[in-house]
C-alpha positions as semicolon CSV with decimal commas, in nm:
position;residue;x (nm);y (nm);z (nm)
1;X;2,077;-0,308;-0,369
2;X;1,887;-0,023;-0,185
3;X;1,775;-0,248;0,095
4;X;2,040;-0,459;0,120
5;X;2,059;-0,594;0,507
6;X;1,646;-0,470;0,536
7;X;1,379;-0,675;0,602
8;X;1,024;-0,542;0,481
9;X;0,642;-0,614;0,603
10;X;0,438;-0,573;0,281
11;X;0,060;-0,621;0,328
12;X;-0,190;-0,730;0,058
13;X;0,106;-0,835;-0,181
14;X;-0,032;-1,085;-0,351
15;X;-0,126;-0,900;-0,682
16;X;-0,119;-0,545;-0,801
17;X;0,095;-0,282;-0,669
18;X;0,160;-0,486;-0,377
19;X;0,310;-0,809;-0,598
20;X;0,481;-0,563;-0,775
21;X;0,676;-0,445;-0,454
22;X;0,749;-0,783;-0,342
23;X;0,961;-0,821;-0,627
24;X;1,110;-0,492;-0,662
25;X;1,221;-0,523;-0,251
26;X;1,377;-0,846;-0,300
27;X;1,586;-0,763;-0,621
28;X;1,708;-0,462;-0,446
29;X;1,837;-0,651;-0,135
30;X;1,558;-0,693;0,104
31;X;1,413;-0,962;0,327
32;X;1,035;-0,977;0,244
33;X;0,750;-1,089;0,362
34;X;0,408;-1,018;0,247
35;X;0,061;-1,113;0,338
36;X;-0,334;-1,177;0,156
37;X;-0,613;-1,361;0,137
38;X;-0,524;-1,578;-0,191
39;X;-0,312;-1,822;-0,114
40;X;-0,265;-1,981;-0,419
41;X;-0,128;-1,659;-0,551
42;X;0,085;-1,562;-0,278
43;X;0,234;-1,935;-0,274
44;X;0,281;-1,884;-0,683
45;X;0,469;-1,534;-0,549
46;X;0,680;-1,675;-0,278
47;X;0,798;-1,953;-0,458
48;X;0,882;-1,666;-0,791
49;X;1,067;-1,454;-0,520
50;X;1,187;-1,623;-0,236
51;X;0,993;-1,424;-0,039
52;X;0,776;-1,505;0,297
53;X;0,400;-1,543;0,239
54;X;0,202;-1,475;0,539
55;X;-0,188;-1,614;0,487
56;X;-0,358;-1,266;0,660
57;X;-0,694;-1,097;0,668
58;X;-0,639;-0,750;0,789
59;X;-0,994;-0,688;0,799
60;X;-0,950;-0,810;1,144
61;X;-0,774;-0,724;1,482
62;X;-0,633;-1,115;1,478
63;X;-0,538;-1,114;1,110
64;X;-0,297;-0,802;1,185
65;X;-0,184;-0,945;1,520
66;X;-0,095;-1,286;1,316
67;X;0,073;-1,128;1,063
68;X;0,296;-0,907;1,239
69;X;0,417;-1,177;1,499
70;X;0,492;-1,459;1,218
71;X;0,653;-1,141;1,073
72;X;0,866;-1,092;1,331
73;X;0,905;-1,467;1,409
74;X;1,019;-1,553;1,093
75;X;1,255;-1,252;1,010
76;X;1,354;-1,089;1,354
77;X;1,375;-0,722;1,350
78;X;1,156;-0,485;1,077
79;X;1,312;-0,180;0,950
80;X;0,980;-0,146;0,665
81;X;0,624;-0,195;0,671
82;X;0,408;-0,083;0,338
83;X;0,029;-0,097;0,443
84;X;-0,084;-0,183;0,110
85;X;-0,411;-0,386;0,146
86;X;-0,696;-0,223;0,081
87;X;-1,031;-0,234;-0,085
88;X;-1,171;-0,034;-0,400
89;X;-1,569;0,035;-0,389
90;X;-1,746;0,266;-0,578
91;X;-2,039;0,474;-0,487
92;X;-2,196;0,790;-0,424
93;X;-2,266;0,832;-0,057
94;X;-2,643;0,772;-0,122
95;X;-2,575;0,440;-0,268
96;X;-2,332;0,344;-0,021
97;X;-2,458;0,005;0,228
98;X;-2,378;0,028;0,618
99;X;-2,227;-0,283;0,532
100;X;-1,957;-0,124;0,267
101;X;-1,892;0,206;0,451
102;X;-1,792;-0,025;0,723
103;X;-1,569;-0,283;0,547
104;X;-1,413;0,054;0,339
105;X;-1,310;0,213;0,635
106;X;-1,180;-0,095;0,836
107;X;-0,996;-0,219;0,540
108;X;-0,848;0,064;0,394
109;X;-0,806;0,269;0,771
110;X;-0,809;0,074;1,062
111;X;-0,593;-0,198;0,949
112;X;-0,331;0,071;0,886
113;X;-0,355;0,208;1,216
114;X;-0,381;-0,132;1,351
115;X;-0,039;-0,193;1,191
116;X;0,102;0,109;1,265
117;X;0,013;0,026;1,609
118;X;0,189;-0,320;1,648
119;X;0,498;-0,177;1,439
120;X;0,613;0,127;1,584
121;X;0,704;-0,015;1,937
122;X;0,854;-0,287;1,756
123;X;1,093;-0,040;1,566
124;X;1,135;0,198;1,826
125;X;1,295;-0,103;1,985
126;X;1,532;-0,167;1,707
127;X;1,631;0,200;1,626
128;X;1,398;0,325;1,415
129;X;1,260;0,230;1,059
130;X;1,007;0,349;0,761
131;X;0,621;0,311;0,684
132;X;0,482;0,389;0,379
133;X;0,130;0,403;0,376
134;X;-0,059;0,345;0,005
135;X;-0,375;0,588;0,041
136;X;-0,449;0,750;-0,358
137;X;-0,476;1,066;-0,604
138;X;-0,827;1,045;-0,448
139;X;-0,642;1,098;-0,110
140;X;-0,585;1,460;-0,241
141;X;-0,849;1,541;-0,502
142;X;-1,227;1,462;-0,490
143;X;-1,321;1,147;-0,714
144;X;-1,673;1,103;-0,908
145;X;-1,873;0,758;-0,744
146;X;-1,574;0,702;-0,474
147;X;-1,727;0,846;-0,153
148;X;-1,616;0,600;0,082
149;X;-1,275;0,546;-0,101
150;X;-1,221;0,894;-0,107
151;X;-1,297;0,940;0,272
152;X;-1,097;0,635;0,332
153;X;-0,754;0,762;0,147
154;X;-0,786;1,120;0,275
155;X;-0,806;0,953;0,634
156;X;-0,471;0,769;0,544
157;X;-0,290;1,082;0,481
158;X;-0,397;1,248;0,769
159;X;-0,285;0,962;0,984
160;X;0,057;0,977;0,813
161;X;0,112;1,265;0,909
162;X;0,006;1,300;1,224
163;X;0,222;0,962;1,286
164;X;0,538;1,136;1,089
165;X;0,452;1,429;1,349
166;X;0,429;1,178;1,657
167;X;0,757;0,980;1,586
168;X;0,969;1,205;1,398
169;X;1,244;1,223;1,713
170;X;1,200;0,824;1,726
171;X;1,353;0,742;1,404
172;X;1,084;0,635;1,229
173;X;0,995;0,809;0,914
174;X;0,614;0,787;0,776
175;X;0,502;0,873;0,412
176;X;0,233;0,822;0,185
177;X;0,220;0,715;-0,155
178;X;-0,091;0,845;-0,326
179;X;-0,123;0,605;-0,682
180;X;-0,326;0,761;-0,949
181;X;-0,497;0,519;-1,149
182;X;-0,287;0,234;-1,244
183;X;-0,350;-0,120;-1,469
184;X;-0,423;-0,432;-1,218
185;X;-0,528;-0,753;-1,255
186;X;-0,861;-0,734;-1,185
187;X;-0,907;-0,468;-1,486
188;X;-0,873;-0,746;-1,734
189;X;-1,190;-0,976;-1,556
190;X;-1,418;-0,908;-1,845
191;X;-1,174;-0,961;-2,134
192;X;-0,914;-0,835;-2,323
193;X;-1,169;-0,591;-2,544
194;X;-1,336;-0,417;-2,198
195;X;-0,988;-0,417;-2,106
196;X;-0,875;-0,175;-2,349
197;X;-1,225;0,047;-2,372
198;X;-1,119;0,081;-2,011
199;X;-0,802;0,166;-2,058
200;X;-0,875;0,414;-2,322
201;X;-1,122;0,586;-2,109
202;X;-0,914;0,643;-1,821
203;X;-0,634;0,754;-2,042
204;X;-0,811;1,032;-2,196
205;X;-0,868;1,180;-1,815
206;X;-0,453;1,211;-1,747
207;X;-0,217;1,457;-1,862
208;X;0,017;1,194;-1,988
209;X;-0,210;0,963;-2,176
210;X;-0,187;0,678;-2,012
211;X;-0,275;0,487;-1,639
212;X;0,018;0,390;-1,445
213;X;0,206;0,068;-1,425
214;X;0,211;-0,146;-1,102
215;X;0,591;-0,123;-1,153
216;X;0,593;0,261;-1,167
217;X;0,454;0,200;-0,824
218;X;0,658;-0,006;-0,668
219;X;0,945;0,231;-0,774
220;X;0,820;0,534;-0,578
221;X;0,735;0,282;-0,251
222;X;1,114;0,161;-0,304
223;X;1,193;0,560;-0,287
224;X;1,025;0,601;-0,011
225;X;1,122;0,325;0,172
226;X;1,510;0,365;0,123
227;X;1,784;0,599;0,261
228;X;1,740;0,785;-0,071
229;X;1,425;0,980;0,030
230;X;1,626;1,018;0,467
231;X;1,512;1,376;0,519
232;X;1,124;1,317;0,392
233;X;0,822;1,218;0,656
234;X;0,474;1,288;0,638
235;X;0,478;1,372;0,312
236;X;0,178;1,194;0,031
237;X;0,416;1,152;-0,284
238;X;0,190;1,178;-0,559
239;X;0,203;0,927;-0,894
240;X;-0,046;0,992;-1,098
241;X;0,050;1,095;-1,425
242;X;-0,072;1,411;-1,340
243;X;-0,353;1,394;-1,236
244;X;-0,390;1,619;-0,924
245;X;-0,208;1,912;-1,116
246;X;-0,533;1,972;-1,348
């Protein structure tokens, strides 16, 4: 019960790493809520977990707003936000669109910031609290046909810790977890046989022969997140099975 008497802002938690926190937070104690774009799934998650499902797009300036004042409306004070939504293109820069640079960078940056914005008054307020940001391996090592990802996670970083910088005094402590590659849902779309040629492949890449689990995750978030990692800000925790010590 690590967050016992916490309540948590988890966004994009419908699926993935982000589902996977959901559940972790609320078996250890916490008051979630969590946000996305598929309701179905986040209905089929709230109803699993008892936890809050908050219909956002943080693409936009309205969707963040919206989720952050239901947030607040429906649980009172926040003591944890994990910025978790995000988008995974790939690409070279030369095959990059305008149109995907853009969405990369709003999705995966500005809705952080945007976040970050609305939440640190807000827990300034009530004493203080913890952000964890999700940015990637890629965040700290170059990644072949990522460009914009790659820019996108390196700009998280650098924004947490600037912010850990800017609000260390405050209370509020701000880390990164960087995720090296790790099975979701969407790696099974083609079937169970490109499933494992995929799995295979990125396996024989990592020092421990495997991807990562959305649990594993989840686990290090929950570190971060809890009084068990107090004296750590703006650091990027990496989980990758090593993959940025090659």
């Amino acid at each position: 019960m690590r967050l016992s008497q916490r309540t948590a802002l988890i966004t994009g938690g419908t699926s993935g790493i982000g589902a996977a926190t959901v559940r972790l937070f609320v078996k250890e104690g916490a008051q979630v809520a969590f946000t996305g774009r598929r309701v179905d799934q986040g209905q089929t998650l709230a109803a699993e977990t008892g936890a809050i499902f908050l219909p956002a797009d943080h693409a936009t300036l309205e969707g963040c707003e919206h989720a952050f004042r239901s947030a607040v409306g429906r649980m009172g004070a926040i003591s944890i936000l994990f910025n978790n939504a995000g988008v995974v293109p790939k690409g070279r820069a030369e095959d990059t669109s305008e149109e995907a640079w853009a969405e990369t960078l709003n999705v995966n940056v500005t809705s952080v910031w945007r976040m970050s914005k609305l939440m640190v008054p807000h827990m300034r307020q009530h004493g203080g609290g913890v952000i964890v940001n999700n940015a990637s391996d890629f965040a700290l090592v170059g990644g072949r046909n990522y460009a914009a990802y790659c820019a996108s996670k390196g700009a998280v970083v650098q924004l947490t810790r600037a912010m850990a910088l800017d609000h260390a005094l405050e209370g509020i402590r701000v880390n990164a977890v960087c995720p090296g590659d790790t099975q979701v849902e969407r790696w099974a779309a083609n079937g169970a046989a490109a499933l494992e040629a995929m799995l295979q492949r990125q396996a024989a890449d990592l020092p421990m022969g495997r991807v990562g689990k959305t649990e594993e995750i989840a686990k290090a978030v929950l570190f971060l997140a809890s009084p068990d990692s107090s004296f750590m800000t703006g650091h990027a925790l990496a989980v990758d099975g090593g993959n940025t010590a090659q």
